[in-house]
C-alpha positions as CSV (number, residue, x, y, z in Angstrom):
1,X,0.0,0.0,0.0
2,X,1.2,3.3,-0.8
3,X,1.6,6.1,1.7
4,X,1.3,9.9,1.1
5,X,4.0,11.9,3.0
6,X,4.7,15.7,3.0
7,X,8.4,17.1,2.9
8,X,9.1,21.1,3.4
9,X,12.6,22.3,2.9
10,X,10.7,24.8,3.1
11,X,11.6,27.6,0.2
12,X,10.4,30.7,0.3
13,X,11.2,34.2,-1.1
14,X,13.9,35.5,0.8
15,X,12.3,38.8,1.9
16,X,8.7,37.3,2.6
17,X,7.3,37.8,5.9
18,X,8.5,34.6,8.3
19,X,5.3,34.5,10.2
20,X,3.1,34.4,7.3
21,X,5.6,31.7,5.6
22,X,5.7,29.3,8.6
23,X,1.8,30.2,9.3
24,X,1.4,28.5,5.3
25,X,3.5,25.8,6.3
26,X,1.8,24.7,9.5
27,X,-1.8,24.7,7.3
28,X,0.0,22.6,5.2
29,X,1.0,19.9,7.4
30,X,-2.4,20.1,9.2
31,X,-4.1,19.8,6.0
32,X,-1.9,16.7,5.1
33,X,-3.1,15.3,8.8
34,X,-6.7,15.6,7.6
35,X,-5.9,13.6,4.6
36,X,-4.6,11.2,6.5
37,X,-1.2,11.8,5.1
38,X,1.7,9.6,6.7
39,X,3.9,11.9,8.3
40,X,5.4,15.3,7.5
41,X,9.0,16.4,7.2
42,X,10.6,19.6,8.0
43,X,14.2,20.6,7.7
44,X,16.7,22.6,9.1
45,X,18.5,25.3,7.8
46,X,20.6,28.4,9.7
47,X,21.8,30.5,7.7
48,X,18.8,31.2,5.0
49,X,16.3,33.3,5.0
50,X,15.0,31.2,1.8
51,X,14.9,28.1,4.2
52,X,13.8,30.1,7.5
53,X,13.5,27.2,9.7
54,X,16.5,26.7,12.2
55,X,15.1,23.8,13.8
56,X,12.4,21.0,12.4
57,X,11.6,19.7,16.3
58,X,11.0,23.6,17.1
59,X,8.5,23.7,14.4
60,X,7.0,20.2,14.7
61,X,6.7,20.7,18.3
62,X,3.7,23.6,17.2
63,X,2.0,21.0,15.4
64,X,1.8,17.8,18.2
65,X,-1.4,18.9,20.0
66,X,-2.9,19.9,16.5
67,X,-2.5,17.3,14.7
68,X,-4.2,13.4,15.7
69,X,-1.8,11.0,13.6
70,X,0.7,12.3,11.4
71,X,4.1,11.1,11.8
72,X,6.8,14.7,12.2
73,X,10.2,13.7,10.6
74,X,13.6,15.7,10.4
75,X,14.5,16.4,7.4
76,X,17.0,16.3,7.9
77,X,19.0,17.5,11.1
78,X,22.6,18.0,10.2
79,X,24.5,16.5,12.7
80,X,28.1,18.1,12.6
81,X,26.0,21.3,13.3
82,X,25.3,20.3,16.8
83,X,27.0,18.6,20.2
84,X,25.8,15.1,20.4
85,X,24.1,15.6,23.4
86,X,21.9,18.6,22.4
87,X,20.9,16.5,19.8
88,X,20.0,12.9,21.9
89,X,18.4,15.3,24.3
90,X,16.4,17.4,21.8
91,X,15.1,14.3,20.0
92,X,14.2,12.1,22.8
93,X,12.3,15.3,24.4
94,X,10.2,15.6,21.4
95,X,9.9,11.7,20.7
96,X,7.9,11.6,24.6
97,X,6.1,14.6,23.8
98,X,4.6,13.5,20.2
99,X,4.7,10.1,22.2
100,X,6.6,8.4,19.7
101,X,5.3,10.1,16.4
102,X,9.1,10.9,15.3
103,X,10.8,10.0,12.4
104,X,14.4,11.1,13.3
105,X,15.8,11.9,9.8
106,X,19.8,13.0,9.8
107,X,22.1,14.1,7.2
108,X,25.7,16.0,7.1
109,X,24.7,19.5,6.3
110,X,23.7,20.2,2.5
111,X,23.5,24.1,2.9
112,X,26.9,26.2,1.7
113,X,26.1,28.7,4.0
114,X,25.4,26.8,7.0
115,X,28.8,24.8,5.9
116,X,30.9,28.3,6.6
117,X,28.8,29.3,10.1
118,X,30.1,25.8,11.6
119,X,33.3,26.2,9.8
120,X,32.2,22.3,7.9
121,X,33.9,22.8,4.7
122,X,34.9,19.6,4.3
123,X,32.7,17.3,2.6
124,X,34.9,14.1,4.3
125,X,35.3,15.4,7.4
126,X,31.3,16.5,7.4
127,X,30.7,12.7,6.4
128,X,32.7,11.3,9.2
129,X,31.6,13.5,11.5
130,X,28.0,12.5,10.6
131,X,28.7,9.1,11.3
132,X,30.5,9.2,14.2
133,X,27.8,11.7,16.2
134,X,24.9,9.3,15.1
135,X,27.1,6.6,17.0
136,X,27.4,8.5,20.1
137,X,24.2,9.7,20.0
138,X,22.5,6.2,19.8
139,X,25.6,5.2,22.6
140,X,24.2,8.2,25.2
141,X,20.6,6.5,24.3
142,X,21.2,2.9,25.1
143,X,23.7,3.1,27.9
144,X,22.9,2.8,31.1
145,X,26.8,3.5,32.6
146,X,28.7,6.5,32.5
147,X,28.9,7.2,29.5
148,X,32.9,8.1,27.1
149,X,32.5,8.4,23.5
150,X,36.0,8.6,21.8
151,X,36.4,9.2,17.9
152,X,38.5,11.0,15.6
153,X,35.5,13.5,15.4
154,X,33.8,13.2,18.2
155,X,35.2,12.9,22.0
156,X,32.9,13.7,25.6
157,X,32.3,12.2,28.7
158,X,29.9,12.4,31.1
159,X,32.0,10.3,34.4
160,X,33.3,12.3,37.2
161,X,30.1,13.6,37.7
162,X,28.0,10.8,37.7
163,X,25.6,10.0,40.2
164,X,23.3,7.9,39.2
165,X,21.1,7.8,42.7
166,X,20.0,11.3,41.8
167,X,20.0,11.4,37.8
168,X,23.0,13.6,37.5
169,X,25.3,12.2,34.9
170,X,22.3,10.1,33.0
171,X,20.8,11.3,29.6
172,X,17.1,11.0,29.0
173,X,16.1,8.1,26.7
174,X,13.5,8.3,23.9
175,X,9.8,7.2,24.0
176,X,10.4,5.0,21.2
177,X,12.8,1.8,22.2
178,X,15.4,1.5,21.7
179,X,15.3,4.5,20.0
180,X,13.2,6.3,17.1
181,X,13.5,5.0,13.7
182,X,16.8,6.7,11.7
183,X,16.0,7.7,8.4
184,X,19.1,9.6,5.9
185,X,18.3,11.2,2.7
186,X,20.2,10.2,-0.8
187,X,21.0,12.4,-4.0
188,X,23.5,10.9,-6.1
189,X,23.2,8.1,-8.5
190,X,24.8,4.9,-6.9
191,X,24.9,6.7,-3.8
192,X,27.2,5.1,-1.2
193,X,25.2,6.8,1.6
194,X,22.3,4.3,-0.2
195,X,24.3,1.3,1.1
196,X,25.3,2.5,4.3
197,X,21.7,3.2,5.0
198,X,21.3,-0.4,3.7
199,X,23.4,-1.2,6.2
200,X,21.8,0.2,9.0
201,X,18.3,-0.7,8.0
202,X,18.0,3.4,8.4
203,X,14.8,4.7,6.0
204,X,16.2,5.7,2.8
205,X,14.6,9.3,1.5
206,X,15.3,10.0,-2.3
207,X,15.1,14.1,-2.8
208,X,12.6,15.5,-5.0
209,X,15.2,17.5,-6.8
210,X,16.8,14.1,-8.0
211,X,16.6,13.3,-12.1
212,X,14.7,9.9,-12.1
213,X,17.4,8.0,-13.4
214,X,19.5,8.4,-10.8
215,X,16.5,7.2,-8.2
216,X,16.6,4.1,-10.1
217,X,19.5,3.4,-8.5
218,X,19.0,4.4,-4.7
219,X,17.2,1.3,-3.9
220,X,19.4,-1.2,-6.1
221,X,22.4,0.0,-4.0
222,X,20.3,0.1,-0.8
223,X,19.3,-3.4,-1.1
224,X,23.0,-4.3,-2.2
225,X,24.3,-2.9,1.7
226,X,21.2,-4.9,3.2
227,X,22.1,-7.8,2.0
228,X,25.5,-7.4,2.8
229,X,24.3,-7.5,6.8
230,X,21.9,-10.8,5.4
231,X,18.6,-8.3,6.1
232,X,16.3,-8.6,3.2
233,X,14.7,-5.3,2.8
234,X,11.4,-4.6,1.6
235,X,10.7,-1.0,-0.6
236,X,7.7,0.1,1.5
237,X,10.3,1.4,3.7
238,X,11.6,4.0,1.2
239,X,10.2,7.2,0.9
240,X,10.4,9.5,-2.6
241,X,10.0,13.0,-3.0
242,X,8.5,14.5,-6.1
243,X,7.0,18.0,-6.7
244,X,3.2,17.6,-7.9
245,X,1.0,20.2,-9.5
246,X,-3.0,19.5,-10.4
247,X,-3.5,22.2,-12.7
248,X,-7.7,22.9,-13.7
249,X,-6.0,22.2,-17.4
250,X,-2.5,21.3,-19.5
251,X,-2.6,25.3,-20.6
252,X,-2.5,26.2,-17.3
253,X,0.4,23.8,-16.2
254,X,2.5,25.7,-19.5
255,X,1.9,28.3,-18.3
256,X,3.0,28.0,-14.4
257,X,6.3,26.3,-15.7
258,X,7.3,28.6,-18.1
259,X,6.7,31.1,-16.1
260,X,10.8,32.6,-15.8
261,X,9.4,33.9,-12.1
262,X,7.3,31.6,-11.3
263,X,7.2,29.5,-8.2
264,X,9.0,26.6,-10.0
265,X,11.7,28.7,-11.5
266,X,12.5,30.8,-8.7
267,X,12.5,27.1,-6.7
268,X,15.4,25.9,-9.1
269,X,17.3,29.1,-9.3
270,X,17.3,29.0,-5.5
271,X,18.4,25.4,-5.5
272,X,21.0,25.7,-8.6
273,X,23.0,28.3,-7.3
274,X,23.6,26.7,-3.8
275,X,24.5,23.9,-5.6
276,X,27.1,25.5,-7.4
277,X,28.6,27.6,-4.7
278,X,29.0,24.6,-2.7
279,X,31.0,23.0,-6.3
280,X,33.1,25.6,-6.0
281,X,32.2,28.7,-8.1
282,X,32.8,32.2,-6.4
283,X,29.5,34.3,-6.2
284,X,30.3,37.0,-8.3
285,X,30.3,34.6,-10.9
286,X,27.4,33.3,-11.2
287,X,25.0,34.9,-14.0
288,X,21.2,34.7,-12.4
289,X,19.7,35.2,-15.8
290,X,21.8,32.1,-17.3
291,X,20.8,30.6,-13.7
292,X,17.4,31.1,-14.7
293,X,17.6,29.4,-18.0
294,X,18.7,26.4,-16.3
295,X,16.4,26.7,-13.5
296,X,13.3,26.6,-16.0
297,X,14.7,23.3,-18.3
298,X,15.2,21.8,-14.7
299,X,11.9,22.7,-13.6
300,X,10.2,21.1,-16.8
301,X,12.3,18.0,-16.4
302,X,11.6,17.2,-12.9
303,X,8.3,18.9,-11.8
304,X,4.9,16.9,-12.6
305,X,2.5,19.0,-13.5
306,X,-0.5,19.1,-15.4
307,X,-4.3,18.4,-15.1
308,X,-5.4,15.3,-12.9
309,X,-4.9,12.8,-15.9
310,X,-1.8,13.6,-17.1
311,X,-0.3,13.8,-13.8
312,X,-1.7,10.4,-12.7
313,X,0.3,9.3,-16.6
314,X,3.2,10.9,-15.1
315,X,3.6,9.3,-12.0
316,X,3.1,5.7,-13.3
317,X,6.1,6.5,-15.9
318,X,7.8,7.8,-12.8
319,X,7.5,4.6,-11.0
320,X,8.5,3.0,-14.2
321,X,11.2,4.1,-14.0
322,X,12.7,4.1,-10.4
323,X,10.8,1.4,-9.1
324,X,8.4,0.5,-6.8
325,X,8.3,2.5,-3.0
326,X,6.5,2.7,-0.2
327,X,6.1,6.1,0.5
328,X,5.3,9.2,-1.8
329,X,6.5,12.5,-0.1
330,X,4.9,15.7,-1.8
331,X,7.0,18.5,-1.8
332,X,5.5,22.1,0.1
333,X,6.2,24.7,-1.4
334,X,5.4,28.5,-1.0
335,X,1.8,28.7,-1.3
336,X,1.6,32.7,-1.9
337,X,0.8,31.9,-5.9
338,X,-1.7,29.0,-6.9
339,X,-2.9,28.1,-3.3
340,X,-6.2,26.9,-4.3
341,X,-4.3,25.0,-6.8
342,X,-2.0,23.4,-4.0
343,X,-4.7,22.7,-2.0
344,X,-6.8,21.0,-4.3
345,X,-3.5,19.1,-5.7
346,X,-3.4,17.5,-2.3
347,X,-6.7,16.6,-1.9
348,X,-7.3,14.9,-5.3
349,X,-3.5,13.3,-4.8
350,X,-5.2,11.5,-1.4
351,X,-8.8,10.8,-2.9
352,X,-8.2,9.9,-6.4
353,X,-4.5,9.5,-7.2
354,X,-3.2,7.3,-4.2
355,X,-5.5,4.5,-4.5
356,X,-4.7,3.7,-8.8
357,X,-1.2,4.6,-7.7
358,X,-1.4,1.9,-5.3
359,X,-2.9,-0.5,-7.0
360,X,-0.1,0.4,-9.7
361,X,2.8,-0.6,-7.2
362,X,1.0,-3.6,-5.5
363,X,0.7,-5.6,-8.9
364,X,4.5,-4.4,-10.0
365,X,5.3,-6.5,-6.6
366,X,3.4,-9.0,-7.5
367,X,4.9,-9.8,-10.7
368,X,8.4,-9.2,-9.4
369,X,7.9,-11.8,-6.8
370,X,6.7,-14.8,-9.2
């Protein structure tokens, strides 16, 4: 069965008014409650007023006594950003008090800006780091001794001052045991974080900002690290983002994505030029009016959009091509142009597109199991 997720960067223009921005965002995941969406990720970002929130358990924690099912995932929280412990502590706090609706999604850092605040420019060291802080923080979480982590990255102690008889020296534990589920998201094709994850058994998350083709091979190489550990995976465990329009008609959807300021093209230009900073090009050379070429032929490429039919047609070709998964994360985007639009999209994506669409993926099981 398929699941319907929401994922929120979020992305908004960078001089918009935050409260009305997070206000749109927190109707968006309460909408995607009503709808009896699966869960609802948020991520974290510091140094963007484009991506305004600086912590996803902040934000989710608004959303707890709001909301009646909806799972709240990280997404994702960038763990060489942080100490260890304000990170077991922050999670496990919010893991009692959504009592165990937590997804706890991590990742390295993917924002170039955030990556010179915490002095992370190192896309190795940021990698080990990652690992070695999701070791120690699962270590504070299962221990019940005093408790030395010592890495090459990562080194604390909580020992001299331990007394146990009163709770000084001991870390809270999550509500979930032993611990919440671990989810880490993947972008490149053949990504080796893919079988790491597979590894782990962590939740793999494939971005929405990823060319299909290379999707096709985040659950290949997933599987390859599972069975590695002899685990034999099963896909409903992968999630997949995708960005999804319902236009009233086809005209309308060429429109909205040709639009050279639209909310797609200003969503790519965003994306594109933090992806070449962080490649290495100096700021004052980038062109934003080449950018925005670019950020239009991405858009077209990777957006589905259209009216209900033809984006039902695009989704199965979708699937076609990466394969069968068990969740379908919608990406939220700024909802100041085409709201009714977005709002409708979700509701017709629930009642109308999820069952065919999950129908669709139950018989390509089927036949791949015979």
């Amino acid at each position: 069965m398929l699941n319907l997720g929401l994922f929120m960067m979020p992305i908004h223009p960078a001089g918009k008014d935050l409260g009305k921005s997070l206000r749109e965002d927190q109707e968006l995941v309460l909408l995607a409650d009503k709808l009896n969406f699966s869960e609802s990720w948020m991520g974290e970002h510091y140094s963007s007023s484009g991506e305004p929130v600086p912590s996803p358990l902040i934000f989710n924690s608004s959303l707890i006594n709001k909301t009646k099912n909806i799972k709240f995932g990280t997404g994702v929280i960038s763990l060489p950003q942080q100490h260890p412990g304000v990170i077991a502590g922050h999670a496990a706090l919010f893991d009692h008090l959504s009592k165990g609706r937590f997804i706890f999604g991590i990742g390295a850092g993917g924002l170039v800006s955030d990556w010179e605040l915490f002095d992370n420019l190192d896309g190795k060291t940021r990698a080990l780091t990652m690992i070695e802080t999701i070791d120690s923080i699962i270590k504070i979480w299962e221990s019940e001794k005093p408790v030395k982590f010592e890495g090459d990255y990562i080194n604390f102690k909580v020992i001299n001052n331990y007394v146990p008889e009163l709770g000084i020296g001991k870390f809270i534990k999550p509500y979930q045991k032993p611990y919440p589920p671990i989810a880490v998201s993947l972008k490149n094709a053949n990504s080796m974080t893919a079988k790491f994850a597979g590894q782990k058994s962590w939740i793999p998350i494939s971005g929405n900002f990823i060319p299909p083709k290379d999707i096709s091979t985040h659950w290949p190489t997933y599987k390859s690290g599972s069975l590695e550990k002899d685990i034999i995976p099963n896909p409903s465990i992968w999630r997949v983002g995708r960005s999804i329009l319902i236009t009233d008609s086809n005209e309308e959807a060429d429109d909205i994505i040709n639009d050279s300021h639209g909310i797609f093209t200003e969503y790519f230009l965003y994306l594109n030029v933090v992806s070449k900073l962080a490649s290495g090009e100096k700021k004052e050379n980038l062109t934003l009016s080449t950018i925005r070429s670019e950020s239009i032929n991405k858009a077209k490429e990777l957006i589905i959009i259209g009216n209900e039919k033809t984006v039902l047609d695009k989704l199965i070709a979708f699937i076609d091509i990466v394969g069968p998964f068990g969740t379908l994360l919608l990406t939220g985007h700024d909802m100041t142009a085409h709201k009714k639009l977005w709002i409708n999209t979700f509701e017709k994506m629930s009642e109308n597109i999820k069952p065919i669409i999950s129908d669709y993926i139950s018989t390509k099981l089927a036949k791949a199991a015979e």
